[in-house]
C-alpha positions in Angstrom: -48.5 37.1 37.3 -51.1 35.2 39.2 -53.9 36.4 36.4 -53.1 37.2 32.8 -54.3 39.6 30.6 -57.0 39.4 27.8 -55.6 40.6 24.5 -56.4 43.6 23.6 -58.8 43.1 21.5 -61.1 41.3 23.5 -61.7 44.4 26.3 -64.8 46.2 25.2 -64.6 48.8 22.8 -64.7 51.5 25.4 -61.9 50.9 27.2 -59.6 51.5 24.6 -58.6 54.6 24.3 -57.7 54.6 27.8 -55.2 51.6 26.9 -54.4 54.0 23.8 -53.5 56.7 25.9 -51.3 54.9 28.5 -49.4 53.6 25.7 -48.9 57.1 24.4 -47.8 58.4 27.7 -45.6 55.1 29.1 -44.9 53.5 25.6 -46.6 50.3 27.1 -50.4 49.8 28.4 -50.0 49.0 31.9 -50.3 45.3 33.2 -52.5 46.5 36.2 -54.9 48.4 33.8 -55.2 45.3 31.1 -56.5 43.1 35.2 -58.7 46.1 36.5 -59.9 45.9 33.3 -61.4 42.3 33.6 -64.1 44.1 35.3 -64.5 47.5 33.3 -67.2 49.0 35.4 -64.4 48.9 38.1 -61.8 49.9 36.3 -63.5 53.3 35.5 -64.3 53.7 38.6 -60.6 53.4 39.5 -59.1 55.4 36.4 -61.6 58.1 37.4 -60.9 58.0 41.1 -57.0 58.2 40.7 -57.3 61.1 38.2 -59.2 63.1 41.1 -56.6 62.8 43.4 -54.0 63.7 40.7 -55.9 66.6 39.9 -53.9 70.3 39.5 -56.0 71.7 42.3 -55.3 69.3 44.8 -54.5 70.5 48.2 -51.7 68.1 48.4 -48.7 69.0 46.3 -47.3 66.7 43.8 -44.1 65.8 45.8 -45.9 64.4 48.7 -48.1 63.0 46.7 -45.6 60.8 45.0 -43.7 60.6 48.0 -46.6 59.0 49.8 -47.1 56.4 46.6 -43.8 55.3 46.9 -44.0 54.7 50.7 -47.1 52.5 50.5 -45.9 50.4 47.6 -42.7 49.6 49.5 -44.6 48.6 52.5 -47.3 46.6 50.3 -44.0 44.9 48.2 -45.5 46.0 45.4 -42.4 46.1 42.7 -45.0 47.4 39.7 -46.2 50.3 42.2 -42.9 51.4 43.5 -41.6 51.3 40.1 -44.0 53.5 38.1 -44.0 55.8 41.9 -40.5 56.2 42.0 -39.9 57.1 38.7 -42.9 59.8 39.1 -41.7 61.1 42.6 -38.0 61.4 40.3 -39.8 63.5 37.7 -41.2 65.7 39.9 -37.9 66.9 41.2 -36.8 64.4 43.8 -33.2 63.2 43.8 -32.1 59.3 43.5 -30.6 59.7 46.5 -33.7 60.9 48.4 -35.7 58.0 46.9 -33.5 55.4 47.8 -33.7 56.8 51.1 -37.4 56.3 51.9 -37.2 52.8 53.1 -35.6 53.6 56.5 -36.6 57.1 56.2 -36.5 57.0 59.9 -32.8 56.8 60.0 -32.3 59.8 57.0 -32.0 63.7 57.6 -32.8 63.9 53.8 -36.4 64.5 54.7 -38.0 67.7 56.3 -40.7 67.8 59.4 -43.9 67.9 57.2 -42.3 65.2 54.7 -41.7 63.0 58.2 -45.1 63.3 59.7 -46.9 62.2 56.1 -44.9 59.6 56.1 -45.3 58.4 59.9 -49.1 59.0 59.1 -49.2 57.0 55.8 -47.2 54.1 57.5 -49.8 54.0 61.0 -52.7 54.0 58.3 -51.2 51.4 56.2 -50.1 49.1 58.7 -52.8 46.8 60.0 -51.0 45.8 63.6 -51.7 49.7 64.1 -53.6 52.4 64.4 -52.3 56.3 64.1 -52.2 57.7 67.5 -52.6 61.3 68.5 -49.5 62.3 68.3 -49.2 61.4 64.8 -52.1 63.0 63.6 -51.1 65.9 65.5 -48.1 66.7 63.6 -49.7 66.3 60.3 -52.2 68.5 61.2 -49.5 70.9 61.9 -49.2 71.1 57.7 -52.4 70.2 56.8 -56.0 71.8 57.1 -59.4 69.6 57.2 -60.0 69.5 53.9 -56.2 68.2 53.1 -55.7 66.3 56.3 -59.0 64.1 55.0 -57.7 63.7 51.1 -54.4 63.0 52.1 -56.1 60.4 54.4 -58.2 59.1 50.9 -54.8 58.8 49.0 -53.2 57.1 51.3 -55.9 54.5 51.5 -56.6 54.1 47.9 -52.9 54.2 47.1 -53.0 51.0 49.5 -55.8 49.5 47.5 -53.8 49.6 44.3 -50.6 48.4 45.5 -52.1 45.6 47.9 -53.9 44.6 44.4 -51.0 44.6 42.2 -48.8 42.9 44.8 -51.2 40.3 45.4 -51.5 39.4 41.7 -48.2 39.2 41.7 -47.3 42.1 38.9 -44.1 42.7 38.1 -42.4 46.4 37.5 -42.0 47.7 34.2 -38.9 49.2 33.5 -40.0 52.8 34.7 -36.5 53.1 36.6 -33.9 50.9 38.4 -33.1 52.1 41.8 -31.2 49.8 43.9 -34.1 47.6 45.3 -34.6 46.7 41.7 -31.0 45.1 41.0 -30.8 41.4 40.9 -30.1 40.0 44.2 -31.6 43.1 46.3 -34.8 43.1 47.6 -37.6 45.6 48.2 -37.7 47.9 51.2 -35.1 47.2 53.8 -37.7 46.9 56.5 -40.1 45.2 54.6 -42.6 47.9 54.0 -44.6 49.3 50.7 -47.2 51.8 48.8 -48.0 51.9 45.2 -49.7 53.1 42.3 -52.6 51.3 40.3 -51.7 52.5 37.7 -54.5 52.6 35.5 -54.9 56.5 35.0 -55.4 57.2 31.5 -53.5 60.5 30.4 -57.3 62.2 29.3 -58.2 61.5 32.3 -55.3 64.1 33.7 -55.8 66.3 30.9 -58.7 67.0 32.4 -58.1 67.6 35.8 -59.8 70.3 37.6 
């Protein structure tokens, strides 16, 4: 990594029961968390900001959620964030097969019409040579009302944020799983796209969710 961590002991007080509570849910605090939280103020902002898009009430369901993660990790090369996504997107009821299949997504019938026109969107907002078109937003709109059509929109951006910050700082992944972009000698998203996770959600944080 291009920044280390503190030790634990030297983040304030405060923060640690979020640290406390990823290690609970993942076994391991989270590299990303220990650098967001080099500026806590920031880091709660983040923690809190992630936990409302997470939320049980969301009018995006947790598939596509995940889905979405995944995509803009593997388009950011983040490794951490398509790690941690992937292994979510798995838990959530999403075959191996189906995951591995996301980097040329284009080329795959493993994915329906709504699941194709998030991920067309996610990719024209993501991508900085682009824009998303009419046509694009058209045929998310197809699945998607105001309210969700503009979160989904927020997700996709922040989840951009987080991997673009964990890619840049160089984090590695985890452990969380080991598809086939994570064997030695492969590398990440054929087509050399990402989206990813910051991965500094403390568990309370989802307890809580509205």
């Amino acid at each position: 990594m291009r920044v280390e961590p503190k030790p634990l002991s030297a983040y304030p007080w405060y923060l640690r029961p979020f640290f406390w509570n990823q290690k609970r849910k993942y076994g391991e605090v989270l590299q990303p968390a220990l650098l967001w939280a080099r500026s806590p103020l920031v880091f709660g902002a983040v923690a809190l900001l992630y936990g409302a898009f997470e939320r049980r009430r969301s009018p995006i369901d947790p598939v596509i959620r995940a889905l979405i993660t995944v995509r803009v990790s593997q388009i950011n090369h983040c490794t951490f964030c398509t790690d941690i996504n992937s292994n979510t997107l798995n838990k959530r009821g999403v075959s191996w097969d189906k995951i591995d299949a996301l980097d040329h997504w284009h080329d795959s019938d493993a994915f329906d019409a709504r699941e194709r026109a998030v991920l067309a969107y996610a990719e024209a907002v993501v991508r900085t040579d682009r824009q998303p078109d009419d046509e694009t937003v058209a045929r998310v709109r197809e699945h998607f009302g105001e309210d969700a059509f503009t979160e989904l929109t927020g997700l996709i951006a922040f989840q951009n944020m987080s991997s673009t910050f964990n890619a840049a700082l160089d984090v590695p992944p985890q452990g969380f799983c080991k598809p086939k972009w994570l064997q030695p000698g492969a590398s990440p998203a054929g087509d050399g796209s990402d989206a990813a996770d910051p991965g500094t959600t403390p568990e309370a944080a989802e307890r809580s969710r509205a």
